[in-house]
TIVO-2410 file (N, C-alpha, C; in nm, 3 decimals):
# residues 84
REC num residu      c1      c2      c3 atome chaine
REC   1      X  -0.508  -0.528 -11.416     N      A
REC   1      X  -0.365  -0.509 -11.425    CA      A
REC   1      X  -0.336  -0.365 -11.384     C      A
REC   2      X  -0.219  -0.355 -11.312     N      A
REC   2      X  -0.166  -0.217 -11.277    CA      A
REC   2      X  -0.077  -0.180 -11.372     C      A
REC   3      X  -0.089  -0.027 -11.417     N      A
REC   3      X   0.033   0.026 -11.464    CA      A
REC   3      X   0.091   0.119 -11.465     C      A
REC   4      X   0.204   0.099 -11.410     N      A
REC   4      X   0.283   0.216 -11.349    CA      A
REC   4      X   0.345   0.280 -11.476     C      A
REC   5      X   0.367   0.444 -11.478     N      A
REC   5      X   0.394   0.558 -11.534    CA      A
REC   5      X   0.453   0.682 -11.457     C      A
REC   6      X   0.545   0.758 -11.517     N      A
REC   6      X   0.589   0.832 -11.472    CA      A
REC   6      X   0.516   0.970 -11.575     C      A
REC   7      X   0.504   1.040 -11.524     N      A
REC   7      X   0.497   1.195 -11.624    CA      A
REC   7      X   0.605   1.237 -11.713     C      A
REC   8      X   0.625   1.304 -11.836     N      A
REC   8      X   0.743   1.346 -11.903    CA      A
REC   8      X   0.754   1.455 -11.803     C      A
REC   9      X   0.715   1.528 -11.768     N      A
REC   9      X   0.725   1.635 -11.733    CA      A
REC   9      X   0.747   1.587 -11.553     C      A
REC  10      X   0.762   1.513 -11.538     N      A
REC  10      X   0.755   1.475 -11.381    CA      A
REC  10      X   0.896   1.444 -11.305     C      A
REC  11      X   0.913   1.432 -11.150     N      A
REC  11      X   1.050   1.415 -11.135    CA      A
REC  11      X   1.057   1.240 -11.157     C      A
REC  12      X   1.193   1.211 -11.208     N      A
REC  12      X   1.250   1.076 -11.230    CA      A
REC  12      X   1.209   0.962 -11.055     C      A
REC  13      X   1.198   0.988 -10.942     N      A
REC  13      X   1.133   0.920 -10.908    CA      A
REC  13      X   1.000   0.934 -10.833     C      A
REC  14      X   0.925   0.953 -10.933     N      A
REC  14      X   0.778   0.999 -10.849    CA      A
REC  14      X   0.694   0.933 -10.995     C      A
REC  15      X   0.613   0.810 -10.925     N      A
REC  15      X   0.530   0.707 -11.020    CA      A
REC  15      X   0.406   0.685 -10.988     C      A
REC  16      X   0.288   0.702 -11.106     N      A
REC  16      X   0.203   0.662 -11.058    CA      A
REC  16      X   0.151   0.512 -11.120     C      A
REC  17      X   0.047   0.493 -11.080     N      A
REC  17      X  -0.060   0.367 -11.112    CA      A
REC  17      X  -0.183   0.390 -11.135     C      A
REC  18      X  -0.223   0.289 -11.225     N      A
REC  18      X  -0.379   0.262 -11.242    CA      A
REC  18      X  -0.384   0.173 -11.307     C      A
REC  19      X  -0.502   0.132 -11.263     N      A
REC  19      X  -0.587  -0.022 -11.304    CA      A
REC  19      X  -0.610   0.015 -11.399     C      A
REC  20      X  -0.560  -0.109 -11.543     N      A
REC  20      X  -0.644  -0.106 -11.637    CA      A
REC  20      X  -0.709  -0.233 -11.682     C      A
REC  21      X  -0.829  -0.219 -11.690     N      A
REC  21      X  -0.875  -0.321 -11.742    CA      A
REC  21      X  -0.959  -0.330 -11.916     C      A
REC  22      X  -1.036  -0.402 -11.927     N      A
REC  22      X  -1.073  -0.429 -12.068    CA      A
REC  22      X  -1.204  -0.388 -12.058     C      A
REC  23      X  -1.307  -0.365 -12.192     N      A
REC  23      X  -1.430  -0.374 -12.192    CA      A
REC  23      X  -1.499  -0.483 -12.141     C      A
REC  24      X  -1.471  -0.607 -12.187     N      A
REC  24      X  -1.546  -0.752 -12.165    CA      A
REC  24      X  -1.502  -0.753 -11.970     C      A
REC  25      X  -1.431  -0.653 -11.944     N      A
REC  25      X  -1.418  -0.703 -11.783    CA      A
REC  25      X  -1.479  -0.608 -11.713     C      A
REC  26      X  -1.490  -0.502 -11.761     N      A
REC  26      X  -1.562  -0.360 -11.687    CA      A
REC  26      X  -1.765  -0.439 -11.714     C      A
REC  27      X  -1.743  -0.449 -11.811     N      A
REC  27      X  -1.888  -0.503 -11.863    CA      A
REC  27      X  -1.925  -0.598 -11.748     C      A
REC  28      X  -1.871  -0.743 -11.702     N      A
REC  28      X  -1.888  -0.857 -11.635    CA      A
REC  28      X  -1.883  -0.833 -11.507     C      A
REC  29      X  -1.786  -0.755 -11.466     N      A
REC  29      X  -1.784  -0.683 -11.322    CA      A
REC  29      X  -1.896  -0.572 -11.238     C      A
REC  30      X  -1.978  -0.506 -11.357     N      A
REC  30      X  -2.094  -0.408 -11.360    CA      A
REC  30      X  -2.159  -0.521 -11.340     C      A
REC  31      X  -2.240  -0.605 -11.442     N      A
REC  31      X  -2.346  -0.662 -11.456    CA      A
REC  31      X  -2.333  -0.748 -11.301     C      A
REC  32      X  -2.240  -0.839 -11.268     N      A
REC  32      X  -2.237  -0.890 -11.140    CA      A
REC  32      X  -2.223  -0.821 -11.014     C      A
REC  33      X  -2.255  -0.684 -11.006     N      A
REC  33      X  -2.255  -0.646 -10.891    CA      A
REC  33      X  -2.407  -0.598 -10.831     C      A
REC  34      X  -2.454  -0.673 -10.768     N      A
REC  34      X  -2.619  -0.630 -10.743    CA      A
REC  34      X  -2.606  -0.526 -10.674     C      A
REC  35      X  -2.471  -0.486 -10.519     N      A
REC  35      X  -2.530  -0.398 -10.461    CA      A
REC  35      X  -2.473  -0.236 -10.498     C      A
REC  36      X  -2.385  -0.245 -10.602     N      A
REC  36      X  -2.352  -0.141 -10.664    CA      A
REC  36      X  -2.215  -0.123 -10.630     C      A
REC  37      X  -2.150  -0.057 -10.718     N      A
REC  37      X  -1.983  -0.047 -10.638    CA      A
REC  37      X  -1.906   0.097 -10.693     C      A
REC  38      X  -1.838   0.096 -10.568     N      A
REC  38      X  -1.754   0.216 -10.612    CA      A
REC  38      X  -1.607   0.187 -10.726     C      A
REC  39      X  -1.628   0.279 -10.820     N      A
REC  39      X  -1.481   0.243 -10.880    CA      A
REC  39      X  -1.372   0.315 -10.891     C      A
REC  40      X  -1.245   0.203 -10.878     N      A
REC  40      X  -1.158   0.327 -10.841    CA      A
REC  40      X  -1.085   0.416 -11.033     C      A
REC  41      X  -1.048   0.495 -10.989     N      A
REC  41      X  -0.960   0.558 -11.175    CA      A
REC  41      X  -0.954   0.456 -11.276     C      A
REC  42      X  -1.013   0.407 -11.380     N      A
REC  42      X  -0.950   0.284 -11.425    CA      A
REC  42      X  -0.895   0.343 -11.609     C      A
REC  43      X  -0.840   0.299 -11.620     N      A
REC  43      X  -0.766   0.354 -11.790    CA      A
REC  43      X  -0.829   0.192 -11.852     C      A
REC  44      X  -0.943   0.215 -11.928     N      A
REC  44      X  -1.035   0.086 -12.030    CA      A
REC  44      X  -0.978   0.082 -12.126     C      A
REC  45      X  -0.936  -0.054 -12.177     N      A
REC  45      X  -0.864  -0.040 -12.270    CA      A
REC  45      X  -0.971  -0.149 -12.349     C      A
REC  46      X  -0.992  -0.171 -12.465     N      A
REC  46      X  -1.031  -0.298 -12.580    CA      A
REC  46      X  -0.980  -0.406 -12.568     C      A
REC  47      X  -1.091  -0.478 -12.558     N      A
REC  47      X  -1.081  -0.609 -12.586    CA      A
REC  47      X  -0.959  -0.670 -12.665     C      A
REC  48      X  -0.951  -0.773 -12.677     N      A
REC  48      X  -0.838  -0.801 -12.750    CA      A
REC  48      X  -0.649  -0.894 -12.731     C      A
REC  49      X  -0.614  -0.914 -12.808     N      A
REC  49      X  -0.476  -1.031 -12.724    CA      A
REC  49      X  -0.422  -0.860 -12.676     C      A
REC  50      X  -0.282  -0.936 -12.597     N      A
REC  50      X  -0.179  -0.868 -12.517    CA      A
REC  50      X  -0.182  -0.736 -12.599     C      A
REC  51      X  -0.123  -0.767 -12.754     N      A
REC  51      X  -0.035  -0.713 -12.791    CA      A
REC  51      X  -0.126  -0.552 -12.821     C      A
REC  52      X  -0.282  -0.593 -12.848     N      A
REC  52      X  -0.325  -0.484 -12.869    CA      A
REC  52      X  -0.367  -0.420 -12.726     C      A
REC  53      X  -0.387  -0.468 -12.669     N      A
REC  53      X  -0.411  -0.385 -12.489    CA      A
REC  53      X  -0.300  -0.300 -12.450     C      A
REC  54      X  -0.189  -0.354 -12.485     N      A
REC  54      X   0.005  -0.305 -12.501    CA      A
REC  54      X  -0.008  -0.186 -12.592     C      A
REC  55      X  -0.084  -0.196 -12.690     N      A
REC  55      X  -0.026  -0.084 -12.774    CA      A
REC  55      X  -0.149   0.029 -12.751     C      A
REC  56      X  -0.278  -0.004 -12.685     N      A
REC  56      X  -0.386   0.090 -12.617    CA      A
REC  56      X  -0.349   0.159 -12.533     C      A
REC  57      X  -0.235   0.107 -12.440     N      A
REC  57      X  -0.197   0.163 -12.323    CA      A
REC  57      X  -0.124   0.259 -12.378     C      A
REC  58      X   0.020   0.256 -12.445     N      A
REC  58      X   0.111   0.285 -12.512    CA      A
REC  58      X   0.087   0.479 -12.569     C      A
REC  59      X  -0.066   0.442 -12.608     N      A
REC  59      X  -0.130   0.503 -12.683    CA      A
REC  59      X  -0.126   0.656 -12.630     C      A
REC  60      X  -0.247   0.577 -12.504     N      A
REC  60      X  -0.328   0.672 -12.385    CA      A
REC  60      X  -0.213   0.717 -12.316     C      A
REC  61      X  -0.128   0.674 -12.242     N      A
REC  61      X  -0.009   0.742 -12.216    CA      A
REC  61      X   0.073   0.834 -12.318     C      A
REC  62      X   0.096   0.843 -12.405     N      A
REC  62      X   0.158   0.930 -12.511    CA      A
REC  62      X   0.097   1.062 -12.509     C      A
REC  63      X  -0.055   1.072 -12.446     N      A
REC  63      X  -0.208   1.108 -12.463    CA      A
REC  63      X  -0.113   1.255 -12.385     C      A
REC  64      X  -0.083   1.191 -12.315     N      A
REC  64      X  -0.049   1.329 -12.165    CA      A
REC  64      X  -0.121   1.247 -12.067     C      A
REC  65      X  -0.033   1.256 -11.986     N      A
REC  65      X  -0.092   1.186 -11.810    CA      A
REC  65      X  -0.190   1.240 -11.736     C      A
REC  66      X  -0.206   1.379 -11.783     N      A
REC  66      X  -0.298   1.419 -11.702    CA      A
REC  66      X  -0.472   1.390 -11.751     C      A
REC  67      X  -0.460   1.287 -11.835     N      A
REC  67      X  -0.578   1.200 -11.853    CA      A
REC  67      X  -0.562   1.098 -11.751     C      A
REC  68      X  -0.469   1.050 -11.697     N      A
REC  68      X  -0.520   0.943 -11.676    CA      A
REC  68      X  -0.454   0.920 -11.499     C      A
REC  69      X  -0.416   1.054 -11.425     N      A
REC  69      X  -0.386   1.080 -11.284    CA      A
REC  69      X  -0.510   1.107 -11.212     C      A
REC  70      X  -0.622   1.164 -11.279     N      A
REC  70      X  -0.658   1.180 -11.192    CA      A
REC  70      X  -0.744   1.109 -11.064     C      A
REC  71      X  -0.729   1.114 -10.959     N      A
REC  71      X  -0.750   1.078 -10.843    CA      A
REC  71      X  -0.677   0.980 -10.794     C      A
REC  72      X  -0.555   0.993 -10.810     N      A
REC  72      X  -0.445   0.871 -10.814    CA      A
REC  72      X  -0.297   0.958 -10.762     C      A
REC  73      X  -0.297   0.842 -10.670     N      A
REC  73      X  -0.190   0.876 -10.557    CA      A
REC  73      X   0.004   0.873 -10.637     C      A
REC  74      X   0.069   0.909 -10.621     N      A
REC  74      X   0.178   0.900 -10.688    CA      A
REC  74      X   0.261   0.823 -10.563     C      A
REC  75      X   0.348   0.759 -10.643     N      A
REC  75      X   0.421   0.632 -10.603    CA      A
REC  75      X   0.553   0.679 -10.572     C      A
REC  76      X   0.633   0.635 -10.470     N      A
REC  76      X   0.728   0.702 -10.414    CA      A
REC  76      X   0.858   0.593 -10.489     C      A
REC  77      X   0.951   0.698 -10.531     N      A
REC  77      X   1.032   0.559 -10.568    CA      A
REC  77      X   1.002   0.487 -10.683     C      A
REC  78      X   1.117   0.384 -10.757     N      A
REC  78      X   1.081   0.308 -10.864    CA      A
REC  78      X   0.960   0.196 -10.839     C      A
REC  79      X   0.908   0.143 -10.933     N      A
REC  79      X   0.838   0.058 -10.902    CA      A
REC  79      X   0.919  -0.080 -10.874     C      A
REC  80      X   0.916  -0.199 -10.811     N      A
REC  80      X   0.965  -0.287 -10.749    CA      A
REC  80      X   0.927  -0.401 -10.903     C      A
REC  81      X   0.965  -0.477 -10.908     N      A
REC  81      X   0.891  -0.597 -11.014    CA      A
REC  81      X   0.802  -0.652 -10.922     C      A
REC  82      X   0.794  -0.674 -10.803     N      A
REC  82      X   0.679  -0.736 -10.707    CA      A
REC  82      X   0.544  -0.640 -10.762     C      A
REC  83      X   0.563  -0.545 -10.716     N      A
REC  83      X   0.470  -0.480 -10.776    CA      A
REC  83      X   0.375  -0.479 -10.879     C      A
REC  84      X   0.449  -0.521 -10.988     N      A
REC  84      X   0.401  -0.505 -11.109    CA      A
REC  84      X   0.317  -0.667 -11.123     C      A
***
């Protein structure tokens, strides 16, 4: 899943993204890759229903962004709902 964020400190339209995924998927995606892979920024969040992955994210963002920009391109503009 992607999730788009803006910085507090950032201008109102300039957004970024990153993949977040779960333990049980970072785990399954490692183990199945024989020839090794590059990965891109990912924000790991716990296992778990929606609501707690929702409130992990919630979390890490509150954190300060500059955990979780780096090497990540900023998004021009609002994000679209296609997008998301």
């Amino acid at each position: 899943m992607l999730v788009y964020f803006r910085p507090a400190d950032g201008p109102e339209n300039q957004w970024y993204s990153i993949m977040t995924v779960t333990w049980a998927w970072l785990r399954r995606e490692a183990e199945g890759s024989q020839l090794g892979a590059i990965w891109p920024a990912l924000l790991i969040v716990p296992d778990g229903p929606r609501t707690k992955i929702e409130a992990s994210i919630t979390d890490q963002l509150s954190l300060g962004c500059s955990l979780v920009i780096h090497n990540a391109e900023p998004l021009s503009g609002v994000p679209e709902r296609a997008d998301l």
